[in-house]
C-alpha positions as CSV (number, residue, x, y, z in Angstrom):
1,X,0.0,0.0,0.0
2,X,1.4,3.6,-0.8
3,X,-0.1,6.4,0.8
4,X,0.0,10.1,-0.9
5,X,1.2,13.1,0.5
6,X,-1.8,14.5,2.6
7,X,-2.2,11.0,4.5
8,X,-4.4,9.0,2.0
9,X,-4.1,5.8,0.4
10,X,-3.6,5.9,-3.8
11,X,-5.6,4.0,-6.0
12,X,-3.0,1.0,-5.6
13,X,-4.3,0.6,-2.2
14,X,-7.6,-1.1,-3.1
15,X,-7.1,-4.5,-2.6
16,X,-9.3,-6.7,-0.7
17,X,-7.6,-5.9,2.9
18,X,-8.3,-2.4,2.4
19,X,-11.4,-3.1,1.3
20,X,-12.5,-5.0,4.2
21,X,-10.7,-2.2,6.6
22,X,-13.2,0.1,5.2
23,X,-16.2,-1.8,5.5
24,X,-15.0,-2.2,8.9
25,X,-14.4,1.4,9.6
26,X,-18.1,2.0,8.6
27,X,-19.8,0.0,10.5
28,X,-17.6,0.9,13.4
29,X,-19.1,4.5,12.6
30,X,-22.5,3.4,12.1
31,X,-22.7,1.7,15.5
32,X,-21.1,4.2,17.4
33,X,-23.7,5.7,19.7
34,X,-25.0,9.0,18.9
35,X,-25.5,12.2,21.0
36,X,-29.3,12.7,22.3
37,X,-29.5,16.0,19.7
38,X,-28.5,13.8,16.7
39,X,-30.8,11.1,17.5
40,X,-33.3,10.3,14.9
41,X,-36.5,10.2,18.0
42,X,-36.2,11.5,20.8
43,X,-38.2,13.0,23.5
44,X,-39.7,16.2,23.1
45,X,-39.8,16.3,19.3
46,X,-41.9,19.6,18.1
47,X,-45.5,18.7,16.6
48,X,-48.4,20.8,15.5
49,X,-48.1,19.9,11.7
50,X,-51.9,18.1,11.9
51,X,-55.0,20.5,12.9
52,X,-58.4,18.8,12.1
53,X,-59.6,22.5,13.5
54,X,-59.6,25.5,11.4
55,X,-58.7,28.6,13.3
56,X,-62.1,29.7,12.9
57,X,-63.2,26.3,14.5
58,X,-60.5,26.5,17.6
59,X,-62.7,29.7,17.9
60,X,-65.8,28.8,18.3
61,X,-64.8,25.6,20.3
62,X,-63.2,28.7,22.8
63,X,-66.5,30.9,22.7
64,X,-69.2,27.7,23.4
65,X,-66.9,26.7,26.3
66,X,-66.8,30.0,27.9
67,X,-70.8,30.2,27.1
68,X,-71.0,26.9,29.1
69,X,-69.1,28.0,31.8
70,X,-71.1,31.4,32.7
71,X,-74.2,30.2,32.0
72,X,-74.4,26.6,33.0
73,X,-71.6,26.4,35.4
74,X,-70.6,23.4,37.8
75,X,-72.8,21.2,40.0
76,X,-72.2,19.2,42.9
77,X,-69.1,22.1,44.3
78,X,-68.1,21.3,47.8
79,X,-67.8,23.7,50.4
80,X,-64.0,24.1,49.7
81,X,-64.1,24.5,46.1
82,X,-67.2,27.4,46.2
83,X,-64.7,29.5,48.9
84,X,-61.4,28.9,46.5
85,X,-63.3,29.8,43.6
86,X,-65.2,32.8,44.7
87,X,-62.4,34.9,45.6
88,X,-61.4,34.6,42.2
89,X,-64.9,35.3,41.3
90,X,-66.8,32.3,40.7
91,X,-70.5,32.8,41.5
92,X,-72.6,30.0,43.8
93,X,-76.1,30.3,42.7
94,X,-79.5,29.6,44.4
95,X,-79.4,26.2,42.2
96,X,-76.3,25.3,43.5
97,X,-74.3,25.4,40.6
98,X,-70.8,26.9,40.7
99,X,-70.6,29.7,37.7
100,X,-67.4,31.3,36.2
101,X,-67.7,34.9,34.2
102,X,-65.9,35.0,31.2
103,X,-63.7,37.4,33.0
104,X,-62.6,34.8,35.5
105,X,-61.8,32.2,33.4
106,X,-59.6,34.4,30.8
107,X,-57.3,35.8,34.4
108,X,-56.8,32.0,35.4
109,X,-55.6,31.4,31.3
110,X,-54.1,34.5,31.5
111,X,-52.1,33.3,35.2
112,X,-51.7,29.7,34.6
113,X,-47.9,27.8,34.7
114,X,-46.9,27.6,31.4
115,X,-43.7,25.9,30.0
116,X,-43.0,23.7,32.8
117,X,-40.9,20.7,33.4
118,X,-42.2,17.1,34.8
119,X,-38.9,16.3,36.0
120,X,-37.3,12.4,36.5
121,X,-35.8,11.2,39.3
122,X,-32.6,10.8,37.3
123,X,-32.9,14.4,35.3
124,X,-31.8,13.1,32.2
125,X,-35.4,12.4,32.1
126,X,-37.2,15.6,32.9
127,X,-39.5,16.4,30.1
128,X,-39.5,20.2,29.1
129,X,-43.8,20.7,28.4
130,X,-43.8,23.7,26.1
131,X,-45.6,24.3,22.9
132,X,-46.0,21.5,20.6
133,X,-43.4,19.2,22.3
134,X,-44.3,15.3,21.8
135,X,-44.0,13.1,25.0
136,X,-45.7,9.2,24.3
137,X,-45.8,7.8,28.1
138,X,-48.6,4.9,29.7
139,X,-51.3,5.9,32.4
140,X,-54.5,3.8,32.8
141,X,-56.5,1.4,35.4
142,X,-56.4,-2.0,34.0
143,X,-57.9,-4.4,35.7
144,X,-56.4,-7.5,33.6
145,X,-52.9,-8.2,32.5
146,X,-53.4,-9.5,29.6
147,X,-51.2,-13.0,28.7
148,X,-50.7,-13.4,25.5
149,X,-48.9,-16.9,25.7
150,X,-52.3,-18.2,27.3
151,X,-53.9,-16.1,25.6
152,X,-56.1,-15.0,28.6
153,X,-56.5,-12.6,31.0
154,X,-55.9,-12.6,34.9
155,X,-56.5,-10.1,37.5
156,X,-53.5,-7.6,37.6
157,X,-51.2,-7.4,41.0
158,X,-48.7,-5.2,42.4
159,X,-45.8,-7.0,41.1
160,X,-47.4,-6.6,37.1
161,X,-47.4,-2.6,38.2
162,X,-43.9,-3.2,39.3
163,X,-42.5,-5.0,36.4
164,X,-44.3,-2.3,33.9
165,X,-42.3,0.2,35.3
166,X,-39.1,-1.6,34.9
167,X,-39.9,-2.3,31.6
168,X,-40.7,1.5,30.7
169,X,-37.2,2.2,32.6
170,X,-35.5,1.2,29.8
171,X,-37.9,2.0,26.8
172,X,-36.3,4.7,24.8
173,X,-39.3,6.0,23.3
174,X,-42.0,5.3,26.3
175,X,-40.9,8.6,28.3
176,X,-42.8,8.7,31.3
177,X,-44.4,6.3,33.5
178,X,-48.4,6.4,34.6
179,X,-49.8,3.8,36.1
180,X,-50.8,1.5,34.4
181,X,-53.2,-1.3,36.6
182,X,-55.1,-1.3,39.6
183,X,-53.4,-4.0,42.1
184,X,-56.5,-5.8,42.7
185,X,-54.5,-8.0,45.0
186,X,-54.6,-5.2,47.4
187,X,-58.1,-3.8,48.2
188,X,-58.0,-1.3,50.6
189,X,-58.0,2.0,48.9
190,X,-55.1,3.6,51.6
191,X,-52.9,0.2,50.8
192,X,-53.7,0.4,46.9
193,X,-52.7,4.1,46.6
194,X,-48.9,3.7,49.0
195,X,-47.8,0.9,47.1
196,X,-49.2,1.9,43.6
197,X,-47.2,4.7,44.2
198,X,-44.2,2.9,45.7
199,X,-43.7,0.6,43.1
200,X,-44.0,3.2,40.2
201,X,-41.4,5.0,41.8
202,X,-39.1,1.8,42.4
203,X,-39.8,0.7,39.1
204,X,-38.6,3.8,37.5
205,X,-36.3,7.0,37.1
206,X,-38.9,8.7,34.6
207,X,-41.5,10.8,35.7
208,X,-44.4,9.1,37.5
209,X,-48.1,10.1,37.5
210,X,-50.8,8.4,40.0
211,X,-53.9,9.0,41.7
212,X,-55.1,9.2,44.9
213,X,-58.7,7.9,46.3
214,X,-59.0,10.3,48.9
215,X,-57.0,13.7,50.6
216,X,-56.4,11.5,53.9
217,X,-54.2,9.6,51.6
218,X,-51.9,12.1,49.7
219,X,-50.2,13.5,53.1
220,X,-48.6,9.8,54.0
221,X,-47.8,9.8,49.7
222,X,-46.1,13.2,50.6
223,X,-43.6,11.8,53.7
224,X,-43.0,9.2,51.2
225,X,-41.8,11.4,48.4
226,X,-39.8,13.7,50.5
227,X,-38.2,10.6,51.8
228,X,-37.3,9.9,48.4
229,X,-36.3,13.1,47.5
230,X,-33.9,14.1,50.1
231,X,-36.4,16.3,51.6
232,X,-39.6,18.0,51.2
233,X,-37.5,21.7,49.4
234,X,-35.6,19.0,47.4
235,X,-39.4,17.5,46.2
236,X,-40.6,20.6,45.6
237,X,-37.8,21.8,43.7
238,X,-38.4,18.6,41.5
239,X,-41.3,17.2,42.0
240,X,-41.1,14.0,40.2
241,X,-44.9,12.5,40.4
242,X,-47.9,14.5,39.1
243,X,-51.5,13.7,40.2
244,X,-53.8,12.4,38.0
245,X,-56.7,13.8,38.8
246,X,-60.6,13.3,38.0
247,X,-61.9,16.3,39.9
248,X,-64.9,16.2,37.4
249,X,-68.0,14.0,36.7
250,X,-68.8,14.9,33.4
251,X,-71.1,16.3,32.2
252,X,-70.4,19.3,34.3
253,X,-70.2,18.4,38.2
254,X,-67.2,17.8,40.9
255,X,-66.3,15.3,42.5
256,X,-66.1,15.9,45.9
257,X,-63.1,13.5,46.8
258,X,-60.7,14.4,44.1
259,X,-61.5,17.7,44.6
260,X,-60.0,17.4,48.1
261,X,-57.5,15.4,47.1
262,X,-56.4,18.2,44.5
263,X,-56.5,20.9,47.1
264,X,-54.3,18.5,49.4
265,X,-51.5,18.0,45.7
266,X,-51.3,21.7,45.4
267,X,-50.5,22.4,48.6
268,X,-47.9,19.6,48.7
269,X,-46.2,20.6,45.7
270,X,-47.6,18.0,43.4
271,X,-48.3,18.8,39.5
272,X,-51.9,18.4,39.0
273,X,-52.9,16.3,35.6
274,X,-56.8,18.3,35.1
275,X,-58.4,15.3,33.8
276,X,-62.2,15.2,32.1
277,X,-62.8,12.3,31.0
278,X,-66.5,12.1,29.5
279,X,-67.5,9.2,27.2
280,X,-69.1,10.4,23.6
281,X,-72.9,9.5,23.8
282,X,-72.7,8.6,27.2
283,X,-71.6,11.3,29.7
284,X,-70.8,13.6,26.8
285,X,-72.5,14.7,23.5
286,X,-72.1,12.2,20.9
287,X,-70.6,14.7,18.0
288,X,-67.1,15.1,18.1
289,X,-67.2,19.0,18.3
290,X,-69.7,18.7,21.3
291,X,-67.8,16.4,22.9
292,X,-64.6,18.5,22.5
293,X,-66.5,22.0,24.0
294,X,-67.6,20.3,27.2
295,X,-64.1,18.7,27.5
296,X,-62.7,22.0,27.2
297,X,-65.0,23.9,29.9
298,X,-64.6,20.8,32.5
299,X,-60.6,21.5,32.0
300,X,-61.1,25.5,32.2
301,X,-62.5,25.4,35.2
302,X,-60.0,23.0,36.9
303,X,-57.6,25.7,35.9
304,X,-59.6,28.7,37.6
305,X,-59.6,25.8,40.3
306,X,-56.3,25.6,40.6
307,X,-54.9,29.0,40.1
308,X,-57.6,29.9,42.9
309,X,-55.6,28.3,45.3
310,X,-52.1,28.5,43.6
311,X,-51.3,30.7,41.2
312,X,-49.1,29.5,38.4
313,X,-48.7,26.1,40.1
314,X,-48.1,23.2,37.4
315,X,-51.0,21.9,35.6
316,X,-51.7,20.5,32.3
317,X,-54.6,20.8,30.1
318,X,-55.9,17.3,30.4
319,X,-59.3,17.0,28.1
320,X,-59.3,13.4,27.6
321,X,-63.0,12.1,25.6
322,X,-63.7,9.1,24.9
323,X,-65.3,7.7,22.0
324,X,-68.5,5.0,22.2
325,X,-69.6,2.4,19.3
326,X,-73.1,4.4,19.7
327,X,-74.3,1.0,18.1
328,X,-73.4,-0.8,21.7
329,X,-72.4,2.3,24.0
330,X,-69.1,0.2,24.6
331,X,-65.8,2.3,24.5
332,X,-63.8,2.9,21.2
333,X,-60.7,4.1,21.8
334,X,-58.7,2.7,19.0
335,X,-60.9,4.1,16.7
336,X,-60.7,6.9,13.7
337,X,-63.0,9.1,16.1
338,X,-61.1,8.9,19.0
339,X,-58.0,10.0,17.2
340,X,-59.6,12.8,15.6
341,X,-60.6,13.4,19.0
342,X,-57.4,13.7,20.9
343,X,-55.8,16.0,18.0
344,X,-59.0,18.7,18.1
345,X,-58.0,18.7,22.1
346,X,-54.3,19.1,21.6
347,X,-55.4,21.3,18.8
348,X,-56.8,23.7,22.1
349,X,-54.0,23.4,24.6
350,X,-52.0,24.7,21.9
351,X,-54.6,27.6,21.3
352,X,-54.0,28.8,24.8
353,X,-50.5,27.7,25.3
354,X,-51.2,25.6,27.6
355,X,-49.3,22.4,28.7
356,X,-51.4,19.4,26.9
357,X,-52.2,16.0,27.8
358,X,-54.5,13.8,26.2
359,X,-55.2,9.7,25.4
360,X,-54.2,7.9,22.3
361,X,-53.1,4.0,22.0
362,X,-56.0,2.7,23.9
363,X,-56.5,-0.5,21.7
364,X,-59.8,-2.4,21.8
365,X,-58.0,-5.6,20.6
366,X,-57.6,-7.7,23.0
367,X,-54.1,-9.3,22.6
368,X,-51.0,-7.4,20.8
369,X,-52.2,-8.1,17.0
370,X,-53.1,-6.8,13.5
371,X,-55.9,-4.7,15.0
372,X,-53.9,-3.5,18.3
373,X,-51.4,-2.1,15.5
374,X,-53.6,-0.5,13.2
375,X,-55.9,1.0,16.4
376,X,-52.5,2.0,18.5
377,X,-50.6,3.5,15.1
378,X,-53.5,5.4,13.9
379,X,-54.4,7.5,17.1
380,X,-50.3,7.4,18.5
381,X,-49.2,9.0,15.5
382,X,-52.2,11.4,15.4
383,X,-52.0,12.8,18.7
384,X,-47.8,13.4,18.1
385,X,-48.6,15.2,14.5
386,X,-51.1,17.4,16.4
387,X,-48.2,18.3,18.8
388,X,-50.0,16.9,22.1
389,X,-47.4,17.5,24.8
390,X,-47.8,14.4,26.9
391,X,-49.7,11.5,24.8
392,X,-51.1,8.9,27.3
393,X,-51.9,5.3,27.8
394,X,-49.6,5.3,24.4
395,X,-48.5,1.8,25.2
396,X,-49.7,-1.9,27.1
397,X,-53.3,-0.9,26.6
398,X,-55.6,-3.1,25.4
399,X,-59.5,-4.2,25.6
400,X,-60.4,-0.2,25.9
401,X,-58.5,0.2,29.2
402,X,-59.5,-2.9,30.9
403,X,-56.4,-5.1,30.2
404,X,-52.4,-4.6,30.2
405,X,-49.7,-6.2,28.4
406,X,-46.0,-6.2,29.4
407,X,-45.1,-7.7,25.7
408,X,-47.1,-5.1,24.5
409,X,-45.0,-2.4,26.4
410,X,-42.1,-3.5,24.1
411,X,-44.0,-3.9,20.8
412,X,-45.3,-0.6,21.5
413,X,-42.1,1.2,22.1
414,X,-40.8,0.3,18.2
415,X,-44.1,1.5,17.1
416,X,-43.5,4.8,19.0
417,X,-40.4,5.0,17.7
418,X,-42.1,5.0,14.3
419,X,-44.4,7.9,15.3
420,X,-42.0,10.2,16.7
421,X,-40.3,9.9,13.0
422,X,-43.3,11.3,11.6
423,X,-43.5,13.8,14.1
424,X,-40.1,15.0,13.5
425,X,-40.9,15.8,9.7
426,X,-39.0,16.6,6.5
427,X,-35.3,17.9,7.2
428,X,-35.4,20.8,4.3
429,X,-31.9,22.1,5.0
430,X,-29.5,22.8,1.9
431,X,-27.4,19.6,2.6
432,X,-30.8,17.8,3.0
433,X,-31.7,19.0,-0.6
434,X,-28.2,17.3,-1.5
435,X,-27.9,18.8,-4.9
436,X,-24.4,18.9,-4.4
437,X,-24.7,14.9,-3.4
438,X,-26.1,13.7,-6.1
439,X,-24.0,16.1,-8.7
440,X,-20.7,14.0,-6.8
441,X,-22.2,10.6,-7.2
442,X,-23.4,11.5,-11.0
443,X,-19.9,13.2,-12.2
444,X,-17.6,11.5,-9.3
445,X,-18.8,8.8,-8.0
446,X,-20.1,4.7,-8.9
447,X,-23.8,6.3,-10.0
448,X,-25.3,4.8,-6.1
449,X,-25.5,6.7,-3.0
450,X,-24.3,3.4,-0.9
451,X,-21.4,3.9,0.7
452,X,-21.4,7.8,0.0
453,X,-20.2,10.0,3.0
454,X,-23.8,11.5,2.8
455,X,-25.5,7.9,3.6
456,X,-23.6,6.7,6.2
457,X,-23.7,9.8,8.0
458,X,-27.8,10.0,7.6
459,X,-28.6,6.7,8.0
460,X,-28.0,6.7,12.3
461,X,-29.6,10.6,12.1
462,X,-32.6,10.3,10.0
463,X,-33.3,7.0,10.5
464,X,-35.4,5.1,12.9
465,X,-35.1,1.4,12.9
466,X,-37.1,-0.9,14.9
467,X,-35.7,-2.9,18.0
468,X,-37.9,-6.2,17.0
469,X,-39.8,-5.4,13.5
470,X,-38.8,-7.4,11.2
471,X,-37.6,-6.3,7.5
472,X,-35.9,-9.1,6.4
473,X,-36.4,-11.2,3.3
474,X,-39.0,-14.2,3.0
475,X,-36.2,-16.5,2.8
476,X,-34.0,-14.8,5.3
477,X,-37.3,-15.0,7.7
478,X,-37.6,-18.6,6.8
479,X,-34.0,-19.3,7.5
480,X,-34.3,-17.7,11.0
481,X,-37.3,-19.5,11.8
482,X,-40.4,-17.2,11.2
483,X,-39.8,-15.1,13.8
484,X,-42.9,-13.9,15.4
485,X,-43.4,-10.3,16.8
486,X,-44.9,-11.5,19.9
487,X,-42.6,-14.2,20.9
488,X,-39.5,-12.0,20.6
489,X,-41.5,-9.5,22.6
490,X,-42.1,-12.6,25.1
491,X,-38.4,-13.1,25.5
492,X,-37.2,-9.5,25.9
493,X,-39.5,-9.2,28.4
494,X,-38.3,-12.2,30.3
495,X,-34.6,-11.0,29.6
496,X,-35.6,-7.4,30.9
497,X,-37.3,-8.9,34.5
498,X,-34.5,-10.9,35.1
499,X,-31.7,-8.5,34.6
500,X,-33.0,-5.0,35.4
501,X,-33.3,-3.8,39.0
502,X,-33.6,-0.4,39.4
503,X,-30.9,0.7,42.6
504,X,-32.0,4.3,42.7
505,X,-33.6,3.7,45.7
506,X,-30.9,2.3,48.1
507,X,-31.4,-1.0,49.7
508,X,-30.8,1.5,53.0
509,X,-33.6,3.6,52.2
510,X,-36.1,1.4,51.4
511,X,-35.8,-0.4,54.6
512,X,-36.6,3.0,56.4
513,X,-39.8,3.3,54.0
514,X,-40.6,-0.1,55.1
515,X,-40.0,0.9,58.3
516,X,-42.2,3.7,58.4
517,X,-44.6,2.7,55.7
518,X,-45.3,-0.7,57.0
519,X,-48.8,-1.2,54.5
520,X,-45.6,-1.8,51.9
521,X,-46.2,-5.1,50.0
522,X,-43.8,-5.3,47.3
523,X,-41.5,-8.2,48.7
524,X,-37.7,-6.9,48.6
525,X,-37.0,-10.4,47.1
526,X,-38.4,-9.0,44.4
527,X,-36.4,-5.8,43.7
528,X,-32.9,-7.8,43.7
529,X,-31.3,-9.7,41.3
């Protein structure tokens, strides 16, 4: 070999050694890991390309929910909620009902937290909630996990809640953690609520959301969390769980024990998830624009709510409808309507710039198949387009909220993968445009693009490629053994719970929250190796 005076090798260095060092040096390049920036998905990828609303729409969406608000109001306001709200000026009428003046309801916009951060336990997960920023993440109340080997479905217990979470620990594209099941091995609401919420946040280092059945039960969740934290000032400097929180019956009424409970999360330094959640034909109007209007004025009144009692405190826009087969009145959610749906809400929380969170990926199939893809990758990919900030029960759902699936979890996380690609759009710079590229290939090059500098650098940037999809050949699938989507899934989940313990909370401090928390259930034996 004979290398010329700047370094390089010569034409007479092209033998088949050389040859083979540079096929080597590429892939060496190509599977060197990239920065976060120069990843092709990643968290927080901008939206808002998809608006089902014209502006003119958005507008009159905005008008019939204040309407609703002044003239129709709440029902059902406890005691607590009439005094917060009326120094803000919030009317209690004879009837009872709870009314809020356009006026009021245009400060608490006008006041609300805006570009806020749902931060991690390990901050390389904090998620930055601002304009049309994507986040995919679970939440949910599954009563079933769902076993696709069987092909049946059990009750779900603590220890499924725990191994979801570990799962989503290392899911690149699932970035935050909501619970996901109801431990129906544990039936006392106090018991349910501690240890839903310690094994979310033993499972995980991402951001955690949960609920709470009643305001007794949030102040022992708060010792807990402080514990974790270091402290209660290092919680509330990052608070790392947000409430999920139902505070209305829809159509148009509190409820009295989430209220409290949200009064008892503000004041703790919890971020409050302002969740309606009315069903289409059922508990709200059946037409998708009706449906979105009383959605909206549920949510705008959670926000005078909250900015009654803390002003600016973290909330997000949560106007979650669901859709009904009006044929049965059973829930929809994988369906055309529902996606529509969840991008007309996002659609809003953009309109007022307010942090967003929404439903999409709540499959009615029952196991992880053809129709669990087409349901999940329909509505996922909507909700991102639209530029909803935090897109939950994206993954694991299944039979319209009532079972989980761990496999599903890791099927789910290529397909989100695939849906933040969308989300992140068309690169249009001037090297994109690559006139100069294909000028070189043409005048200079072998007439292909493989191989060219161009390709290898794009191919880790721009593209994403899935972690169990397969794209290889008939044959080469033949050769491998018709590989099946769901038993790989099977066996990374069995390779995931067998080698991945979280540590972030010592083995120290978890025997003082055992210690102090004695309602713990999770058995230790179970966190270790």
């Amino acid at each position: 070999m004979v290398d010329n005076a700047n370094g390089g090798e010569t034409a007479a260095s092209s033998g088949p050694s050389r040859r083979s060092g540079g096929r080597e040096a590429r892939r060496a390049a190509r599977s060197a890991p990239l920065s976060d920036e120069l990843k092709p998905v990643r968290p927080g990828l901008e939206g808002g390309r998809y608006r089902p609303l014209s502006d003119a729409d958005v507008g009159r969406i905005h008008e019939a929910a204040l309407d609703l608000l002044e003239r129709l109001g709440f029902g059902a306001a406890p005691a607590s909620t009439i005094a917060a709200c009326a120094k803000v000026g919030a009317l209690h009428g004879d009837d009872g009902r709870l009314r809020f003046p356009r006026a009021v309801v245009e400060n608490a916009i006008a006041n609300a937290g805006r570009d806020i951060t749902l931060y991690g336990q390990d901050p390389r997960h904090d998620m930055q909630i601002s304009g049309a920023r994507v986040h995919y993440g679970t939440a949910g109340a599954a009563v079933h996990v769902v076993d696709v080997e069987k092909r049946e479905y059990r009750e779900s217990q603590l220890q499924d809640l725990y191994d979801a979470a570990r799962i989503v620990d290392v899911m690149d594209n699932i970035h935050f953690f909501q619970r996901t099941m109801v431990p129906r091995d544990i039936p006392d609401p106090f018991d349910m609520d501690l240890n839903t919420l310690y094994a979310a946040v033993s499972g995980t280092t991402k951001h955690v959301g949960t609920s709470f059945t009643h305001r007794d039960h949030v102040g022992p969740a708060l010792d807990m969390l402080y514990a974790i934290a270091g402290g209660e000032d290092a919680f509330r400097a990052r608070p790392f769980v947000s409430n999920s929180n139902c505070f209305v019956v829809p159509p148009m009424k509190y409820a009295e024990d989430a209220c409290g409970v949200l009064e008892a999360c503000v004041e703790g330094g919890i971020p409050i998830l302002l969740l309606s959640a009315g069903q289409a034909g059922a508990t709200a109007p059946a037409s998708i624009a009706g449906a979105v209007v009383q959605a909206v004025a549920e949510v705008l009144a959670g926000f005078v709510y909250v900015n009654a009692l803390k002003p600016g405190h973290p909330a997000i826009f949560g106007t979650w409808p669901f859709v009904s087969d009006l044929r049965t009145g059973a829930m929809s959610g994988g369906s055309g309507e529902q996606a529509l749906l969840t991008a007309a809400c996002a659609q809003m929380a953009l309109f007022y710039n307010l942090p967003g969170g929404s439903a999409a990926g709540m499959a009615d199939a029952k196991l992880p198949d053809v129709q669990s893809g087409y349901e999940k990758g329909i509505t996922d990919v909507m909700a991102g387009l639209s530029g909803l900030n935090l897109v939950y029960e994206a993954a694991g759902m299944h039979a319209s909220l009532l079972g989980f699936s761990l496999e599903s979890l890791i099927i789910d996380n290529d397909m989100l993968g695939q849906c933040l690609r969308c989300v992140r759009g068309i690169d249009m710079s001037e090297e994109a445009l690559s006139v100069d590229t294909i000028i070189d290939v043409c005048v200079n090059g072998p007439g292909h693009y493989l191989g060219h500098e161009q390709t290898l650098a794009r191919m880790q940037r721009d593209y994403f490629y899935p972690a169990l999809g397969d794209r290889s050949s008939p044959k080469e699938w033949v050769e491998k053994g018709r590989p099946d989507i769901v038993a790989r899934a099977v066996a990374e989940k069995r390779r995931i719970l067998t080698t991945h313990f979280p540590v972030h909370v010592t083995e120290a401090l978890d025997r003082e929250l055992r210690s102090r928390f004695p309602a713990i259930r999770l058995p230790r034996a179970a966190m270790t190796a």
